[in-house]
C-alpha positions as CSV (number, residue, x, y, z in Angstrom):
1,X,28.8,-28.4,-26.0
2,X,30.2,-28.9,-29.7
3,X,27.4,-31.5,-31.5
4,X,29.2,-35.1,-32.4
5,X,30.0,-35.4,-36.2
6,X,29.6,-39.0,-37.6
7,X,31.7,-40.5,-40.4
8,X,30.5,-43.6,-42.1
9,X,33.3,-45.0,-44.3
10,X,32.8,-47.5,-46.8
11,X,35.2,-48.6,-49.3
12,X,34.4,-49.0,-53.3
13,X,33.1,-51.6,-55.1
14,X,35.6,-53.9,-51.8
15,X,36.0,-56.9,-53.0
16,X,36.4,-56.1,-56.2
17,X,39.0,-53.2,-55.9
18,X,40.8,-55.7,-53.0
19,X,41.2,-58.3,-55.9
20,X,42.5,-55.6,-58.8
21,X,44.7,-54.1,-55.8
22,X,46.5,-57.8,-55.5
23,X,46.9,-59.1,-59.0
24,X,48.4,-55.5,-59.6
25,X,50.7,-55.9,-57.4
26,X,51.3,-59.4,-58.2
27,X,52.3,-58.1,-62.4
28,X,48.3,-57.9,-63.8
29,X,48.9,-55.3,-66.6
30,X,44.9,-55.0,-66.2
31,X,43.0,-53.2,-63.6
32,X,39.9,-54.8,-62.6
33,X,38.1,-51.5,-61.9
34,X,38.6,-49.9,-65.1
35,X,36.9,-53.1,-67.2
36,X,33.3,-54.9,-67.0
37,X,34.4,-57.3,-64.4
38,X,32.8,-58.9,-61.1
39,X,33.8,-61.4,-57.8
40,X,32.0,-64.2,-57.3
41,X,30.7,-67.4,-58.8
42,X,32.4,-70.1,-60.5
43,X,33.8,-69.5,-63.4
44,X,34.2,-73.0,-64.9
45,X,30.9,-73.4,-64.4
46,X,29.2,-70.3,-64.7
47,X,27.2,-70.4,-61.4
48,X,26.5,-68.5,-58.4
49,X,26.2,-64.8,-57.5
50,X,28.0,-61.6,-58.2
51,X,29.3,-60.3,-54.5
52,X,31.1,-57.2,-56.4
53,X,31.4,-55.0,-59.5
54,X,33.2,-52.7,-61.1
55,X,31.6,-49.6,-62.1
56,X,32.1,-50.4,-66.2
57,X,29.8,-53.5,-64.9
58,X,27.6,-51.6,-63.4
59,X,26.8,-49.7,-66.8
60,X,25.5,-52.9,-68.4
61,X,22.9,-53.2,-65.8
62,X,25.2,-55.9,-63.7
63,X,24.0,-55.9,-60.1
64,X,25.5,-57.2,-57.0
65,X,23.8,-60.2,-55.5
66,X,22.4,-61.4,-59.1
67,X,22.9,-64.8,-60.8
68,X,26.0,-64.8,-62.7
69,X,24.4,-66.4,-65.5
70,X,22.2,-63.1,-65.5
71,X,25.2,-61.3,-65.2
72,X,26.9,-62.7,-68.4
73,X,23.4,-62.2,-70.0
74,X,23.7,-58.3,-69.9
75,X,27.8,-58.5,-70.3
76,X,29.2,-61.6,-72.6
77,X,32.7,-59.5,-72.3
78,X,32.3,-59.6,-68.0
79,X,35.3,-60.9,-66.6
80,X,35.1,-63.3,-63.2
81,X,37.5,-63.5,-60.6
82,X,36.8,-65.9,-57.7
83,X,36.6,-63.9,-54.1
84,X,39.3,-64.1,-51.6
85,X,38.0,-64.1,-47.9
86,X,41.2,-64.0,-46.2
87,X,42.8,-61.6,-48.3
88,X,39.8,-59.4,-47.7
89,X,39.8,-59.8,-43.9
90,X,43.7,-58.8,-44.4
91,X,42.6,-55.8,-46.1
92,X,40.0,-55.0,-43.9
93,X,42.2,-54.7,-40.8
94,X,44.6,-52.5,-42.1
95,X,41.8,-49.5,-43.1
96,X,40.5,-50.0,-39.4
97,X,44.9,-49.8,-38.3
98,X,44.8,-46.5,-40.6
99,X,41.7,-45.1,-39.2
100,X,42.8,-45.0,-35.5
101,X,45.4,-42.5,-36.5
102,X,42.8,-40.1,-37.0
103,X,40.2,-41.0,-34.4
104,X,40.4,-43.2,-31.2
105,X,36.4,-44.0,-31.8
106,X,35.8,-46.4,-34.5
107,X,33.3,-49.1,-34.7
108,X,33.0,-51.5,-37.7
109,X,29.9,-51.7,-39.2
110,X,31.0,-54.6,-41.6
111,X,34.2,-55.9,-43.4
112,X,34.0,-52.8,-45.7
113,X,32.6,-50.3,-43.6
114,X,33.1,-48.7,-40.6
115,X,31.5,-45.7,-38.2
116,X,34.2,-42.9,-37.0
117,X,33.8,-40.3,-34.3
118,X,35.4,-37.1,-36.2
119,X,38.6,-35.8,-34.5
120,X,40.6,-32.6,-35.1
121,X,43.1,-33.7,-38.1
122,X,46.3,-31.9,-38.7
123,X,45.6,-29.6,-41.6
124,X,41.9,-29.4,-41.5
125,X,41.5,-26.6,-39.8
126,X,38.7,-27.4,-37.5
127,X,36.3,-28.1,-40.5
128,X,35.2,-32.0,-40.4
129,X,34.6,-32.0,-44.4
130,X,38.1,-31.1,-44.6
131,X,39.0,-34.0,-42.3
132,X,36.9,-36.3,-44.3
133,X,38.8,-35.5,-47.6
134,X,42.7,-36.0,-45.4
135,X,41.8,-39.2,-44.4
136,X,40.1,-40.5,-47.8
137,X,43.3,-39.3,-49.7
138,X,45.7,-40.6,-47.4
139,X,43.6,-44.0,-47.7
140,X,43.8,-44.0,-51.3
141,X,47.9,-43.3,-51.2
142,X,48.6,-45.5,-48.5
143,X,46.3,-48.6,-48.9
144,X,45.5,-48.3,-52.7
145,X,42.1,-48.0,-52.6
146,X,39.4,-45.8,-52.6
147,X,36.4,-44.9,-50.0
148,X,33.3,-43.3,-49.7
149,X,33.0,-40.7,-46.7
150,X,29.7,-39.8,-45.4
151,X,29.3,-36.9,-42.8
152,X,26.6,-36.3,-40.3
153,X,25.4,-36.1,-36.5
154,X,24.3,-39.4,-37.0
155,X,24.7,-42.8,-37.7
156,X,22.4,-43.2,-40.2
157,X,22.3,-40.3,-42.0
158,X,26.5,-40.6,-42.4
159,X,25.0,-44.0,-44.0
160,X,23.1,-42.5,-46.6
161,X,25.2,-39.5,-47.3
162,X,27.8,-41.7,-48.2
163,X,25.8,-43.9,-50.3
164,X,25.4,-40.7,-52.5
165,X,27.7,-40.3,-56.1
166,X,30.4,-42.6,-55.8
167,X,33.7,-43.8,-55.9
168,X,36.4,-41.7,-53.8
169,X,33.9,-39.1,-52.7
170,X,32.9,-37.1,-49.4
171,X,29.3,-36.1,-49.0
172,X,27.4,-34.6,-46.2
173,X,23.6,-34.9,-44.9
174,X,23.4,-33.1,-41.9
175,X,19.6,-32.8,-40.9
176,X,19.0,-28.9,-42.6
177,X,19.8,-31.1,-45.8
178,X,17.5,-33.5,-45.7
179,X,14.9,-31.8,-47.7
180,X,17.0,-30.8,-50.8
181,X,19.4,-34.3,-50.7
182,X,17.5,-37.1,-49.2
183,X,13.7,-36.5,-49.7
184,X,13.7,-36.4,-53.5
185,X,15.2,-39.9,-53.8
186,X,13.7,-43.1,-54.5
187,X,11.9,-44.9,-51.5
188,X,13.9,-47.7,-52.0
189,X,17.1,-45.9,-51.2
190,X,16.4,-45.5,-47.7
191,X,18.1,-47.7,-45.5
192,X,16.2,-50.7,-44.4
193,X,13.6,-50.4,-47.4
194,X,14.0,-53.5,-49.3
195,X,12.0,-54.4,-52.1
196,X,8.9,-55.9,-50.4
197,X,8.6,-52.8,-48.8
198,X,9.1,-50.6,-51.2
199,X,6.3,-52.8,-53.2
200,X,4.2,-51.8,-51.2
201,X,4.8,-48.7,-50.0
202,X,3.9,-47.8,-53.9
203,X,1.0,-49.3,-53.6
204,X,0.2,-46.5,-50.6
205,X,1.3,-43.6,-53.2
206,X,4.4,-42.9,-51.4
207,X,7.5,-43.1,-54.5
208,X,10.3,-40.6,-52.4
209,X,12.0,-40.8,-49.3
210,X,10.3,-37.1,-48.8
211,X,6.6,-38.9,-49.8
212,X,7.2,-41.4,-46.4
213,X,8.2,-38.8,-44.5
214,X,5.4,-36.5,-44.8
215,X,3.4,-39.7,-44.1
216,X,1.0,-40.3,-41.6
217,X,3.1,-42.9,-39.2
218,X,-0.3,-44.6,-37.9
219,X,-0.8,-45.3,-41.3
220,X,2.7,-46.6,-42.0
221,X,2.0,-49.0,-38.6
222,X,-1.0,-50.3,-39.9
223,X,0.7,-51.5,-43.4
224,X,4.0,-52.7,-41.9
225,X,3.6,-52.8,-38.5
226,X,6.5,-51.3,-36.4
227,X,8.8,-51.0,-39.2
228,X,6.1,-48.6,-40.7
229,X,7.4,-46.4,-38.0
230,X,11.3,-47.2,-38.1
231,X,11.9,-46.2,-41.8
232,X,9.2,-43.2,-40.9
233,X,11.6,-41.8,-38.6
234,X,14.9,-42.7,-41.1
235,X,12.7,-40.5,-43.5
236,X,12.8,-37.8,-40.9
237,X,16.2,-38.3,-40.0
238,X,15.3,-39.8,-36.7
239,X,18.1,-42.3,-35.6
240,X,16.1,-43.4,-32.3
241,X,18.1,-46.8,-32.3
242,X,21.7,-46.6,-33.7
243,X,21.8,-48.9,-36.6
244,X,25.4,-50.4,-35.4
245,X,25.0,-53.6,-35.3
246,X,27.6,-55.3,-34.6
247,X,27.1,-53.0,-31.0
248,X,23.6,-53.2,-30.2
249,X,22.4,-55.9,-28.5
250,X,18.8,-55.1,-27.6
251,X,16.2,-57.7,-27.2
252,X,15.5,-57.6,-30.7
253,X,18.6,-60.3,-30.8
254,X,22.3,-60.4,-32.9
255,X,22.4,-62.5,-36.1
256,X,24.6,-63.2,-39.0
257,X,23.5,-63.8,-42.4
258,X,25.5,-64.7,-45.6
259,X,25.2,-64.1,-49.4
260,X,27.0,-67.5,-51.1
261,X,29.6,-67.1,-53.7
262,X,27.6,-70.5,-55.4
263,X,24.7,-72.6,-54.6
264,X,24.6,-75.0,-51.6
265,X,23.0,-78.4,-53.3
266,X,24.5,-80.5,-50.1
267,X,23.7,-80.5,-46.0
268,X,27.0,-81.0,-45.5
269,X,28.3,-77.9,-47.0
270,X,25.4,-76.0,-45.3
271,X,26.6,-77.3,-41.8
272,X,30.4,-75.8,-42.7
273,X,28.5,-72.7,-42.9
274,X,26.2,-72.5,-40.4
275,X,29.0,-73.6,-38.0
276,X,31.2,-70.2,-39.1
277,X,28.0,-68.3,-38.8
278,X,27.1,-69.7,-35.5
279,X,30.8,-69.1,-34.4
280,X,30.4,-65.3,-35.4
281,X,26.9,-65.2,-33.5
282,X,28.2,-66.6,-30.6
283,X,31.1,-64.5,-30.5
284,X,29.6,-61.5,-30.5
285,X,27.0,-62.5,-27.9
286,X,29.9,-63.1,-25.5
287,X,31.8,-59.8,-26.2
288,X,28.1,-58.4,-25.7
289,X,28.1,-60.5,-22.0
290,X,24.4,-62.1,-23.3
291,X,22.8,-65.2,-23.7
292,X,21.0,-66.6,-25.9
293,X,17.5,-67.8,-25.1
294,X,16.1,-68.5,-28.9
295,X,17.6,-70.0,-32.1
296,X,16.3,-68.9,-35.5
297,X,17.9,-69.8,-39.2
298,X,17.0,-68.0,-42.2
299,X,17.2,-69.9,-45.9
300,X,16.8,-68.1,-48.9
301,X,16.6,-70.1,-52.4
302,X,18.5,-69.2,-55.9
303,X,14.5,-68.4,-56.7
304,X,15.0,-66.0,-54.1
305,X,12.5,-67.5,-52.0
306,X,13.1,-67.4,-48.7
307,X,12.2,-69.4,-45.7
308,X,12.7,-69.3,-41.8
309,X,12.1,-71.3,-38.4
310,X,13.0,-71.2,-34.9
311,X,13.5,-73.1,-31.6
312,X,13.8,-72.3,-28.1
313,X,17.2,-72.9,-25.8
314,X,16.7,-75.4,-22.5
315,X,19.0,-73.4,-21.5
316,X,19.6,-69.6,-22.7
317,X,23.4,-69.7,-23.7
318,X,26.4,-68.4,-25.5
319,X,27.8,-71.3,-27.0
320,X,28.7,-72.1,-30.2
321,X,28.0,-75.8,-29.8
322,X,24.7,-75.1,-28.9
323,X,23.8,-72.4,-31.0
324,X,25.3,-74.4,-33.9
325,X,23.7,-77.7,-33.0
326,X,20.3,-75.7,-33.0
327,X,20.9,-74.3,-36.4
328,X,21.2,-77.5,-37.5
329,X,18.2,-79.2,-36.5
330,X,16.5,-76.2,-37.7
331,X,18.0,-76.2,-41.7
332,X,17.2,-79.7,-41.5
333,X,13.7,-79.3,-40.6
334,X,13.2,-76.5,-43.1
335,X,15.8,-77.6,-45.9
336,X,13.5,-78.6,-48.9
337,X,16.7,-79.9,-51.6
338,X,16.6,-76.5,-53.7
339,X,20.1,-74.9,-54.0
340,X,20.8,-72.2,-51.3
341,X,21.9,-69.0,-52.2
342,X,21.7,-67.4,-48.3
343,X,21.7,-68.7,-45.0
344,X,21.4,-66.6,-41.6
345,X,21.2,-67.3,-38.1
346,X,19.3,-64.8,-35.6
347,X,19.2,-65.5,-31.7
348,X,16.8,-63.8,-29.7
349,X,15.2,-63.7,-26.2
350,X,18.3,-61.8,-25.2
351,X,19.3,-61.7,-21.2
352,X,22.5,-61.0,-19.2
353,X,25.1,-63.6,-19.0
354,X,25.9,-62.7,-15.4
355,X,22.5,-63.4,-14.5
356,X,21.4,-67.5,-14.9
357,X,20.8,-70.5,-13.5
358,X,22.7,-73.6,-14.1
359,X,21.4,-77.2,-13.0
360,X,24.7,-79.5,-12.4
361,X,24.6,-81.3,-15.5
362,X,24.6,-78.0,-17.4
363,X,27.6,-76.6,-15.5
364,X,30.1,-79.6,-16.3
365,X,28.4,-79.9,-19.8
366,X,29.3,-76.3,-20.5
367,X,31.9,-75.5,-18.3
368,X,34.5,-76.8,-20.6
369,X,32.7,-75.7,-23.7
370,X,32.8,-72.2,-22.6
371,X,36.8,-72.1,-21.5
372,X,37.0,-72.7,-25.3
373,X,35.4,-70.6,-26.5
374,X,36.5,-67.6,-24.4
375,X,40.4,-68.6,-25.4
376,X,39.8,-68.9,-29.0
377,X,38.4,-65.2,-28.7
378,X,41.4,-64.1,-26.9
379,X,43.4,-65.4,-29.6
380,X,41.6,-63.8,-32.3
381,X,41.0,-60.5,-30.8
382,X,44.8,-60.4,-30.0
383,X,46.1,-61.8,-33.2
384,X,42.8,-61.3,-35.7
385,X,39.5,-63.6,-36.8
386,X,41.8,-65.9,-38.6
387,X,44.4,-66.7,-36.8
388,X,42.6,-69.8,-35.0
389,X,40.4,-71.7,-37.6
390,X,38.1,-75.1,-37.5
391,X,40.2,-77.9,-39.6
392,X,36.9,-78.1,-41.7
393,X,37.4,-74.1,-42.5
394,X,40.4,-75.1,-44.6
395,X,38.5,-76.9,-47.1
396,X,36.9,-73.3,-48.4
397,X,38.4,-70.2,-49.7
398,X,38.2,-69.1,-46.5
399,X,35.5,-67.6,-44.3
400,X,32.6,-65.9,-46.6
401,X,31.2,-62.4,-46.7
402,X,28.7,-62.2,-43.4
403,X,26.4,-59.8,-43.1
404,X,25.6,-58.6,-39.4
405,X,22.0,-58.0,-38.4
406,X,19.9,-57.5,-35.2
């Protein structure tokens, strides 16, 4: 039996090449990508984070998920366009309409990338690499932009490989290439190594990707606990858990989390988001069939300090009411005044929703609750996320960047 082959697709520099795509098209003589420019923050007043950059940017130092006033620091010429959610979310369904014509296994990953099951495409003569570079080019004609493909017989390393030189390129890591491709990098190019952990894996000696792979796991556990072994085995190549998120639903729980164009100074602006982000959470838990049983929300300051605090259900649910009336009373409990640059919600204490009890207050309480919710995901899986929006939506730039995470 022929092994699978993975692509992970991810499109350049998105929001940023989305944005140059639309003012071209609209009579912009100037194409975002080609100058120092980034997405995010407010312009007027010079606040807020960089979501995307162009790869001039990038040469300055500019990083995405910095301050913008940092950002300006390293470029004075940087210019800033404000994001466009909606737009994005437009452009974002029509890679994943292209992409079935080439596979009839896709799975999203995020609004920029997405997980494809390789597929005999006319012209590639049975050779997936070939397939990769069809589909990228015909992307890049059609749609206007430009992807990264990565190739692999899994999940994860597709992620990598197509994390490598960048933009419009199609790189493969199948396991015999891990040694000579993915063990001389830096640690902290690994998936799920953030900087904490690469801290301190430093402080263990261990610099490369090959360094933690050749690592004593026991040790590894004994530092970080079971994430000593998780990016152990991504070192190895080991994909014992596929790293889909939006698709697995384990007990370790489904949560959202997003990275704010600008500061949140007020609790009422944090409760408009925290409502979208509970409206994602619980969505997916219902197209997963699971319940809730545990509510926990995630705050991370402009110092970058971050925060977190949760609360057990009465009753384990799928609701965004409840979920979003929980994350609530949790910001509000943990909310010291600073400005917010990321908030995230994370339920946990997963079971089945076909399994539960209900006592008779709960069942009319939620009854109607949940005939909501189930139409206004019929809607938008028929007609796409925005088609059906909360009145209190309107008064943003539509929906914000979300980051899925379990």
């Amino acid at each position: 039996m022929m092994e699978k082959i993975i692509f992970h697709i991810d499109v350049n520099s998105a929001f940023l090449s989305w944005t140059a795509i639309k003012r071209l098209r609209e009579g912009d003589t100037v194409d975002l990508r080609t100058i120092p420019a980034a997405i995010g923050g407010d312009m007027s007043k010079r606040h807020g984070v960089v979501l995307a950059k162009s790869i001039p940017a990038g040469r300055f130092g500019v990083k995405t998920g910095e301050p913008i006033t940092d950002a300006l620091r390293k470029c004075a010429d940087l210019t800033l366009a404000p994001p466009e959610h909606a737009y994005y979310s437009q452009c974002s369904r029509q890679l994943l309409h292209l992409l079935g014509r080439f596979s009839p296994s896709i799975s999203q990953y995020s609004i920029d990338e997405c997980f494809m099951e390789y597929a005999p495409v006319p012209g590639d003569h049975g050779d997936c690499v070939q397939a990769a570079h069809i589909i990228r080019r015909t992307i890049r004609e059609e749609l206007g932009f430009t992807v990264n493909i990565g190739i692999s017989t899994n999940r994860l390393l597709a992620k990598m490989a197509s994390d490598f030189e960048k933009p419009d390129r199609v790189h493969t890591l199948f396991p015999s290439e891990i040694p000579a491709k993915m063990w001389p990098l830096p640690v902290r190019d690994l998936f799920m190594v953030g900087r904490s952990s690469a801290a301190r894996l430093e402080l263990l000696g261990i610099r490369t990707i090959g360094d933690l792979a050749h690592m004593d796991p026991a040790i590894l556990e004994a530092h970080l606990k079971s994430h000593g072994r998780t990016i152990w085995e991504y070192a190895n190549g080991i994909e014992a858990a596929r790293i889909d998120a939006r698709t697995r639903t384990d007990n370790k729980g489904i949560g959202n989390s997003t990275t704010l164009s600008s500061d949140v100074t007020t609790e009422e602006t944090a409760r408009r988001i925290l409502l979208e982000l509970s409206e994602s959470v619980a969505g997916r838990l219902r197209g997963s069939n699971m319940l809730a049983g545990m509510v926990s929300v995630e705050i991370k300051y402009s110092t970058f300090e971050s925060v977190s605090h949760q609360m057990q259900l009465t009753t384990p649910s799928q609701s965004t009411q409840a979920i979003y009336e929980a994350a609530v009373r949790l910001f509000h409990e943990l909310w010291n005044g600073m400005p917010v640059r990321l908030l995230g919600i994370r339920t946990s204490k997963l079971s089945d929703s076909q399994v539960r009890q209900l006592n008779l207050f709960d069942y009319v309480r939620n009854d109607k609750q949940e005939k909501l919710d189930k139409a206004l995901d019929s809607i938008r899986q028929k007609y796409g996320s925005q088609a059906v929006m909360r009145g209190s939506f309107l008064e943003e730039n539509g929906p914000r960047k979300s980051t899925p995470y379990d």
